[in-house]
PyMOL Python script that loads the backbone (N, CA, C, O; Angstrom):
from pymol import cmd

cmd.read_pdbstr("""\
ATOM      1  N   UNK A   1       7.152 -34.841 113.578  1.00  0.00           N
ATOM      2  CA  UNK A   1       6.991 -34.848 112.138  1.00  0.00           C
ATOM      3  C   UNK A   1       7.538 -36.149 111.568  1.00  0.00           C
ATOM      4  O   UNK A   1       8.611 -36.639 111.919  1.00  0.00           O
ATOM      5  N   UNK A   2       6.776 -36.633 110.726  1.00  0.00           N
ATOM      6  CA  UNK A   2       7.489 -37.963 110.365  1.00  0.00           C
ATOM      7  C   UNK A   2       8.334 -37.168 108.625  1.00  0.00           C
ATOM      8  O   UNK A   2       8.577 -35.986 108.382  1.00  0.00           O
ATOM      9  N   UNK A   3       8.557 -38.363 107.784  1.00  0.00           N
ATOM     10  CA  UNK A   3       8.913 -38.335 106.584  1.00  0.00           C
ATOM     11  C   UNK A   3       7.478 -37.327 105.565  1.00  0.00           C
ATOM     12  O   UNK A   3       7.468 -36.134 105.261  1.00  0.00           O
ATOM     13  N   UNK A   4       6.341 -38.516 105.254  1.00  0.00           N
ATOM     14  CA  UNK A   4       5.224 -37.871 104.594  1.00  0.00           C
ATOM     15  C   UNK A   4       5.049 -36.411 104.681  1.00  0.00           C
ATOM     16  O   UNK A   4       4.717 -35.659 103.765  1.00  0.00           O
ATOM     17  N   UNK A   5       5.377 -36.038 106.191  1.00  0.00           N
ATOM     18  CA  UNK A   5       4.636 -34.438 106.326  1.00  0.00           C
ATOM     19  C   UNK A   5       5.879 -33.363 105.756  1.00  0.00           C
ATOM     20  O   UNK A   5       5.667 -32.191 105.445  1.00  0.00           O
ATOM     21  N   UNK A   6       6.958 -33.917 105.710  1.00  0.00           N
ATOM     22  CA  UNK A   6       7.989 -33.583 105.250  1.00  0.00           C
ATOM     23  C   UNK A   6       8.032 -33.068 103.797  1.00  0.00           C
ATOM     24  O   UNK A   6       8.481 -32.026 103.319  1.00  0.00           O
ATOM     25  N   UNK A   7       7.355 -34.244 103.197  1.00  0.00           N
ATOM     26  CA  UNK A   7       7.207 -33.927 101.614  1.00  0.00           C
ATOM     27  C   UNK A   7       5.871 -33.126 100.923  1.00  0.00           C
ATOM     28  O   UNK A   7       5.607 -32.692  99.801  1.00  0.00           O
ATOM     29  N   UNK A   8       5.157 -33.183 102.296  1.00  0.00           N
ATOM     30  CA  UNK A   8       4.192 -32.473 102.073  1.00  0.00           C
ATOM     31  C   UNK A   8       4.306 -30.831 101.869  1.00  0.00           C
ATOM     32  O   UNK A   8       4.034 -30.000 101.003  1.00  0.00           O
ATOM     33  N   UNK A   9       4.839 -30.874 103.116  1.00  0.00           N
ATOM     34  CA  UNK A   9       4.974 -29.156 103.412  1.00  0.00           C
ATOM     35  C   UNK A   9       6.083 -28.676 102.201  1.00  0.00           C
ATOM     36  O   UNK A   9       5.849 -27.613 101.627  1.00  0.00           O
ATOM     37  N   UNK A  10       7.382 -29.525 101.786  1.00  0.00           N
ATOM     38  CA  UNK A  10       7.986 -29.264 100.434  1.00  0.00           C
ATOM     39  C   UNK A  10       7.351 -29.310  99.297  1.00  0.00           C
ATOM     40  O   UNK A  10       7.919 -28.737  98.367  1.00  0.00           O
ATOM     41  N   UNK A  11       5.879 -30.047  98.974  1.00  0.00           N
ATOM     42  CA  UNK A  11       4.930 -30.059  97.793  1.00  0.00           C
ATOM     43  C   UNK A  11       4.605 -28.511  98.145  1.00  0.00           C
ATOM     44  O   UNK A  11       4.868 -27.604  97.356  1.00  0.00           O
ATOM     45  N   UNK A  12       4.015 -28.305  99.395  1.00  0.00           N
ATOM     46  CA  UNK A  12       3.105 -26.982  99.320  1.00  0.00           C
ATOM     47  C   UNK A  12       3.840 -25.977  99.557  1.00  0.00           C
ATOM     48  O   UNK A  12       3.244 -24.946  99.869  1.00  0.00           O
ATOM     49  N   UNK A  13       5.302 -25.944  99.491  1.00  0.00           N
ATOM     50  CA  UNK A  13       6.042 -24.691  99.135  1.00  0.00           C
ATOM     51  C   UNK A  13       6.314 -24.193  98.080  1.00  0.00           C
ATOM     52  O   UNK A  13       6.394 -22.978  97.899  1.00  0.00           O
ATOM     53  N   UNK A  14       6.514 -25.136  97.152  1.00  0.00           N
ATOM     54  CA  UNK A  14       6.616 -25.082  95.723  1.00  0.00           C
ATOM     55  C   UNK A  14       5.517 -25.110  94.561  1.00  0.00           C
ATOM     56  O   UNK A  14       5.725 -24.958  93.357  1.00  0.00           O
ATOM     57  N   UNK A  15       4.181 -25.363  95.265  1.00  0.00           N
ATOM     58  CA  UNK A  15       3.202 -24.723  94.860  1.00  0.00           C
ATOM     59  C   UNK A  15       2.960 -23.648  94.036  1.00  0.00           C
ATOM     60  O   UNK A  15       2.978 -22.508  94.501  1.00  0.00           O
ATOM     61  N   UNK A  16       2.689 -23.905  92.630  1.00  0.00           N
ATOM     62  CA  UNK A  16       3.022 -22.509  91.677  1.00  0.00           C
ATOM     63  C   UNK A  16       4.678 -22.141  91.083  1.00  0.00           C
ATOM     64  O   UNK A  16       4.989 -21.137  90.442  1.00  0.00           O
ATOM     65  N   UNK A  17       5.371 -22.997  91.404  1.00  0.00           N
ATOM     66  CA  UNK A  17       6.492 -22.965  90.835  1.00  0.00           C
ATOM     67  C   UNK A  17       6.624 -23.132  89.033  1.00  0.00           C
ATOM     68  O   UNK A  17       7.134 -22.390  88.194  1.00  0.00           O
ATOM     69  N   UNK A  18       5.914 -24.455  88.919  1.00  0.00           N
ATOM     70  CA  UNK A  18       5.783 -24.728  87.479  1.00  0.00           C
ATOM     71  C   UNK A  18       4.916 -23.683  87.205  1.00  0.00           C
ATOM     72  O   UNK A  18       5.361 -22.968  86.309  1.00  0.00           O
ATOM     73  N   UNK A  19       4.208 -23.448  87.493  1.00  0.00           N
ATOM     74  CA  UNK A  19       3.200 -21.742  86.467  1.00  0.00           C
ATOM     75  C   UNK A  19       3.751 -20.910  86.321  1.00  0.00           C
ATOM     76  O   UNK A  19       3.695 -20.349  85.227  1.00  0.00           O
ATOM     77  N   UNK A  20       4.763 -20.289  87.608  1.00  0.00           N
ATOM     78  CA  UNK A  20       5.699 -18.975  87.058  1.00  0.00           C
ATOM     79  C   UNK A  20       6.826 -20.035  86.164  1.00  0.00           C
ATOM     80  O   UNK A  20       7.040 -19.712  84.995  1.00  0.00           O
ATOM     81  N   UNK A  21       7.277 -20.832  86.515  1.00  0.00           N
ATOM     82  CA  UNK A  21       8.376 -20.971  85.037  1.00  0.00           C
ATOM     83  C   UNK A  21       8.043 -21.314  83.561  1.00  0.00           C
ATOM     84  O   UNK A  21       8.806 -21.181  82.604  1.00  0.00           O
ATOM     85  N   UNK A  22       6.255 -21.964  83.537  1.00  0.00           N
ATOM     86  CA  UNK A  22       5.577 -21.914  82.470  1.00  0.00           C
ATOM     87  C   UNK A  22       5.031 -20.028  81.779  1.00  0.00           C
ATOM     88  O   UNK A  22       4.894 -19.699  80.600  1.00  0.00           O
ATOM     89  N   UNK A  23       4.856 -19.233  82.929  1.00  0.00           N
ATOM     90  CA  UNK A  23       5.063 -18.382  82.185  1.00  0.00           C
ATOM     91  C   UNK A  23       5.978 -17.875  81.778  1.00  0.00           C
ATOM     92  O   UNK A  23       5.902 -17.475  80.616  1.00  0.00           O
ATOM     93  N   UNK A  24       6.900 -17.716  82.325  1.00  0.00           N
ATOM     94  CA  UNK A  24       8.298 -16.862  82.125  1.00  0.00           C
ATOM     95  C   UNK A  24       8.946 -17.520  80.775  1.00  0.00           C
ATOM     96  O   UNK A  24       9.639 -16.800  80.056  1.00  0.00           O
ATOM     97  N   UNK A  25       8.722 -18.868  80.438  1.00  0.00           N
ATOM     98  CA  UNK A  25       9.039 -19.225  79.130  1.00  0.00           C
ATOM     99  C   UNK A  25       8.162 -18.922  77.757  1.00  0.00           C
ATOM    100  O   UNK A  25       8.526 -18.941  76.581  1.00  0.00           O
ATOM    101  N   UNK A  26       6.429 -18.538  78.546  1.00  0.00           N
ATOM    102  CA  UNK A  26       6.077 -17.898  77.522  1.00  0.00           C
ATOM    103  C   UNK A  26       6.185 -16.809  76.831  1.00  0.00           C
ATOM    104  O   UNK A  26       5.951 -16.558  75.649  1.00  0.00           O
ATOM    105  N   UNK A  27       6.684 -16.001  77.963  1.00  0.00           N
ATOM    106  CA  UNK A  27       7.206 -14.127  78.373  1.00  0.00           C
ATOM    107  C   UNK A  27       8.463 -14.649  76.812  1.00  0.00           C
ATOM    108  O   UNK A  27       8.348 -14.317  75.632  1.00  0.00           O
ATOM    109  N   UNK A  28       9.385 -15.399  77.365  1.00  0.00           N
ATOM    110  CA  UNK A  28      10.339 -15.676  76.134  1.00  0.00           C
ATOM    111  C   UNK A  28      10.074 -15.723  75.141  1.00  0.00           C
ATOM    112  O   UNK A  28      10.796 -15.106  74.357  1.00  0.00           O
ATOM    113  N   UNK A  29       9.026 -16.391  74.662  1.00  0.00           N
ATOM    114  CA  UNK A  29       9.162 -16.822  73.467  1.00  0.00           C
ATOM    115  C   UNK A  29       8.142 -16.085  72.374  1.00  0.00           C
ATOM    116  O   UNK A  29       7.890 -16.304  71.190  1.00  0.00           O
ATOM    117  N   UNK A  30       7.736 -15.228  73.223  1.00  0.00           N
ATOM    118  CA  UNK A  30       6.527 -13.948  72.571  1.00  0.00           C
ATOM    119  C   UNK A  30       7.120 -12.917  72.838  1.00  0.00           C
ATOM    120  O   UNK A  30       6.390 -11.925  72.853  1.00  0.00           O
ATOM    121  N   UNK A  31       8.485 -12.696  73.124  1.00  0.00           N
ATOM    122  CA  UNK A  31       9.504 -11.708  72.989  1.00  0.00           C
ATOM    123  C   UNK A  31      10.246 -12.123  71.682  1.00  0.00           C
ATOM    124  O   UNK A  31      10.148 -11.465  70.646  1.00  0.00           O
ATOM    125  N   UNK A  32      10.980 -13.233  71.790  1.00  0.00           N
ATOM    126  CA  UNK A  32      11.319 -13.950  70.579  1.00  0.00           C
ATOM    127  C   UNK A  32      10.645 -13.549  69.050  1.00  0.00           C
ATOM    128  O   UNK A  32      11.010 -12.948  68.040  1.00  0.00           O
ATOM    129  N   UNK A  33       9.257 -14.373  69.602  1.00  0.00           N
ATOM    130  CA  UNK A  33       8.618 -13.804  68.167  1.00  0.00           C
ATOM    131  C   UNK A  33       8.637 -12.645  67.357  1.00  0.00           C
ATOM    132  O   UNK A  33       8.786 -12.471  66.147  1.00  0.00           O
ATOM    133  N   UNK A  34       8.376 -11.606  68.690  1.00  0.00           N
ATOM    134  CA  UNK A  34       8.080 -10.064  68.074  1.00  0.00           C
ATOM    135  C   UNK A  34       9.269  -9.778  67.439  1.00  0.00           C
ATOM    136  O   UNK A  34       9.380  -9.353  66.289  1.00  0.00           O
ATOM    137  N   UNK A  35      10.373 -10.083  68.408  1.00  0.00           N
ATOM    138  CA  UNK A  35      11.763  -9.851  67.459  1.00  0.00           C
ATOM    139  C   UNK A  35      11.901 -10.547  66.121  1.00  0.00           C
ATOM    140  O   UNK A  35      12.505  -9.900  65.266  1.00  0.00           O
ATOM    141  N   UNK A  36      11.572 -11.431  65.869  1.00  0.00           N
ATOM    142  CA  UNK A  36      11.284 -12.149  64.572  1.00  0.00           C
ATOM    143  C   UNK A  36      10.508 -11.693  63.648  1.00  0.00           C
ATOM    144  O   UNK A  36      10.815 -12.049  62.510  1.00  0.00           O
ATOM    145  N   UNK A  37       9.056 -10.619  63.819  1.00  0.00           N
ATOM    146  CA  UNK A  37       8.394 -10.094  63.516  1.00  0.00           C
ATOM    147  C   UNK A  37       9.363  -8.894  62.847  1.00  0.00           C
ATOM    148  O   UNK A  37       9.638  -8.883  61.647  1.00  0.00           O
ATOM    149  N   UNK A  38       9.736  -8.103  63.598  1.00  0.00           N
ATOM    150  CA  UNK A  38      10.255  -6.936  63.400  1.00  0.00           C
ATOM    151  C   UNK A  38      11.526  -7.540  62.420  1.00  0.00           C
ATOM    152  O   UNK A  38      11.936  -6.888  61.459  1.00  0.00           O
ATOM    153  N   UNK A  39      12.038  -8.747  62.760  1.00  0.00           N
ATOM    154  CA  UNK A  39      13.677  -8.909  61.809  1.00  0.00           C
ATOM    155  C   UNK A  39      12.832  -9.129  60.149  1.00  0.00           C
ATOM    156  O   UNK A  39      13.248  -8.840  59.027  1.00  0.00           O
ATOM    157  N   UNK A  40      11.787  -9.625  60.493  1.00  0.00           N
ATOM    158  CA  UNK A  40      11.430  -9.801  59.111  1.00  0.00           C
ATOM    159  C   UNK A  40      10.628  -9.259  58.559  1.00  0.00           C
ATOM    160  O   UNK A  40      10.151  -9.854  57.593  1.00  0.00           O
ATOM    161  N   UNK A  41      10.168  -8.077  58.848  1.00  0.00           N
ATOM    162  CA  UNK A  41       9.696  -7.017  58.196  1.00  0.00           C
ATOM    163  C   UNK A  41      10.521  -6.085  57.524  1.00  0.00           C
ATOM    164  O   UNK A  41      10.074  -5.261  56.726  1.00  0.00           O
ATOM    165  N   UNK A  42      12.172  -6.239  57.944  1.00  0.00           N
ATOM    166  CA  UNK A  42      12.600  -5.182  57.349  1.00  0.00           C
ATOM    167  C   UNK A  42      13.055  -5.436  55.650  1.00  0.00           C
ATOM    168  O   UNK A  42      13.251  -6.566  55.201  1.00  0.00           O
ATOM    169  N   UNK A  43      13.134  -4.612  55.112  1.00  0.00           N
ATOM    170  CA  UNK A  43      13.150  -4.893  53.250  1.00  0.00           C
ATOM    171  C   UNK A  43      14.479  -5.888  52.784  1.00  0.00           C
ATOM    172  O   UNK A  43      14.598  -6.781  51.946  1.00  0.00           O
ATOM    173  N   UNK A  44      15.613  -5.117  53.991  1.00  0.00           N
ATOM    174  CA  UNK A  44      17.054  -6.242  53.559  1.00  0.00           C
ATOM    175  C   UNK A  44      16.413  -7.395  53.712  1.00  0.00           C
ATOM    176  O   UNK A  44      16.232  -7.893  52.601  1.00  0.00           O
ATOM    177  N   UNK A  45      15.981  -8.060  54.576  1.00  0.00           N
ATOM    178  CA  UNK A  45      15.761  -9.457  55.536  1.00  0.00           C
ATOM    179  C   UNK A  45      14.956  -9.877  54.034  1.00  0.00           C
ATOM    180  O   UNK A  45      15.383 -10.807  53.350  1.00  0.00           O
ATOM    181  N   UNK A  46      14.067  -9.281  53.736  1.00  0.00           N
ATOM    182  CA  UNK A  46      12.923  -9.537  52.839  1.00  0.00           C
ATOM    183  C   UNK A  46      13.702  -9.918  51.465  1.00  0.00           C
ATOM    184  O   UNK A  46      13.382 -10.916  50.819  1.00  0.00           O
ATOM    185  N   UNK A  47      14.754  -9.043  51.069  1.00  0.00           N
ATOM    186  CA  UNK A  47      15.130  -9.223  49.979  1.00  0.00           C
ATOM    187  C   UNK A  47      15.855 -10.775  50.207  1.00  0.00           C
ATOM    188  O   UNK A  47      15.472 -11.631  49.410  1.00  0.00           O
ATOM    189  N   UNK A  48      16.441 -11.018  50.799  1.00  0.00           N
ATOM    190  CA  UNK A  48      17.845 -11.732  51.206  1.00  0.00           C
ATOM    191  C   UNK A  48      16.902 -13.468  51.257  1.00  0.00           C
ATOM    192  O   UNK A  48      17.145 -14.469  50.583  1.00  0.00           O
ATOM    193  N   UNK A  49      15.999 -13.293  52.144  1.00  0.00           N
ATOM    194  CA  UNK A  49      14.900 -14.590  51.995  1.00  0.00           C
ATOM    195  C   UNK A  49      14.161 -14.725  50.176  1.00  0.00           C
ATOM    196  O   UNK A  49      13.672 -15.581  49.438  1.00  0.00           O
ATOM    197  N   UNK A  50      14.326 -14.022  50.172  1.00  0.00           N
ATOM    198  CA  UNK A  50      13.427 -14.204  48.219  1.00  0.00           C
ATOM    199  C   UNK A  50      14.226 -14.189  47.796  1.00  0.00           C
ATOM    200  O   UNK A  50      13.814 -14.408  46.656  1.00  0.00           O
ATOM    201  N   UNK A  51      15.319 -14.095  47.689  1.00  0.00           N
ATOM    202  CA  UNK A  51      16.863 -14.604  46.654  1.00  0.00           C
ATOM    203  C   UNK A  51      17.345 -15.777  47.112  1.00  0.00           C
ATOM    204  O   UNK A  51      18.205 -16.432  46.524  1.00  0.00           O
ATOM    205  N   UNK A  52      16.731 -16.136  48.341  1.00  0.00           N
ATOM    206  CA  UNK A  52      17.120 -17.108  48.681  1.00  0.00           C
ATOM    207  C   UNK A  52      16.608 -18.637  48.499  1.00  0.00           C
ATOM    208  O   UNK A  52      17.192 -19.719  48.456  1.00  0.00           O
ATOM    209  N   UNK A  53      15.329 -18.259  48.417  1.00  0.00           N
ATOM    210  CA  UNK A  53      13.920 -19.127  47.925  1.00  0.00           C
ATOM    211  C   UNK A  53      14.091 -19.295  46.340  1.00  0.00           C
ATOM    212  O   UNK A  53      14.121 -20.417  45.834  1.00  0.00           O
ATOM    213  N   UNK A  54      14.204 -18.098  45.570  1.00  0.00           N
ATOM    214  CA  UNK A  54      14.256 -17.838  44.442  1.00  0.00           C
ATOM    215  C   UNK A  54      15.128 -18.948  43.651  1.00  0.00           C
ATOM    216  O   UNK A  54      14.836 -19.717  42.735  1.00  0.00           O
ATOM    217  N   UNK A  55      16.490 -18.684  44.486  1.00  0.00           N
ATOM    218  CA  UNK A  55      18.008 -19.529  43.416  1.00  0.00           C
ATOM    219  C   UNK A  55      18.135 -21.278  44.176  1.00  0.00           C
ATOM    220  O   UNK A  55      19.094 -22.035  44.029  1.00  0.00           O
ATOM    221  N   UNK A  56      16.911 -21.554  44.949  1.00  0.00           N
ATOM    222  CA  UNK A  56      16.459 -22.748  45.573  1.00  0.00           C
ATOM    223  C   UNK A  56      15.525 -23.448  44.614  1.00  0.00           C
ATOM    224  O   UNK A  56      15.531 -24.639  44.303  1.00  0.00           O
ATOM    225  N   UNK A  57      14.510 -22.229  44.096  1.00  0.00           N
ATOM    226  CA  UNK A  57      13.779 -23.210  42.910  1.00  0.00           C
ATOM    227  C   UNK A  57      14.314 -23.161  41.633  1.00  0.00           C
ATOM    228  O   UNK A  57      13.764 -23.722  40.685  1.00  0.00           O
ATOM    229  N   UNK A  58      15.486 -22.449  41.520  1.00  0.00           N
ATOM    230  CA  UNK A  58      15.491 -22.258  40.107  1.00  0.00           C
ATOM    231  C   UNK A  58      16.172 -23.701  39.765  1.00  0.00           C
ATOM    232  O   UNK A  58      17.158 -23.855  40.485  1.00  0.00           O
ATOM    233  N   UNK A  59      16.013 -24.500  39.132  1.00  0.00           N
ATOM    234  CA  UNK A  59      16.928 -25.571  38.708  1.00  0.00           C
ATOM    235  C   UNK A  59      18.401 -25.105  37.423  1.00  0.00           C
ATOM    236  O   UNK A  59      18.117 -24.810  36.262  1.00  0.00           O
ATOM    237  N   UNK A  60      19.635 -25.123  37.843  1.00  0.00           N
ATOM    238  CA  UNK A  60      20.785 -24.770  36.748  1.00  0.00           C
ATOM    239  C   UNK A  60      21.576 -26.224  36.650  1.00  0.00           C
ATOM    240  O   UNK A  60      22.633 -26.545  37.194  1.00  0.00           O
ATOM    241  N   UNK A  61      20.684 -27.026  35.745  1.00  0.00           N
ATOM    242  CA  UNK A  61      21.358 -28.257  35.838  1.00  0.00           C
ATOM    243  C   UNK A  61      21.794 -28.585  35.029  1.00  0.00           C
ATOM    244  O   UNK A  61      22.400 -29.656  35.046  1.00  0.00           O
TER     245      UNK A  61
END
""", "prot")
cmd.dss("prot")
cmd.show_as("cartoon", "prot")
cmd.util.cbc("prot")
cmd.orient("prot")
């Protein structure tokens, strides 16, 4: 075996490595979301963002 076949057979072990860790970060972040979904559906969250927006535009100058 020289060097080349070396890096070869380490290319073709790791084969599909980047796709499962490209998914598994998508798995994250569409878990993420839904939780984001659900935090901001609820009425506190809702109120707390529109008072928050609200006393942002109001100008008291």
């Amino acid at each position: 075996m020289n060097e080349f076949t070396d890096l070869t057979e380490h290319a073709d072990s790791e084969r599909g490595a980047a796709t499962a860790e490209y998914a598994i970060a998508t798995m994250a972040a569409v878990g993420f979301a839904g939780l984001l979904v659900v935090i901001m559906r609820s009425d506190e969250v809702r109120q707390i963002l529109t008072d928050l927006v609200r006393s942002a535009l109001t100008f008291t100058g």
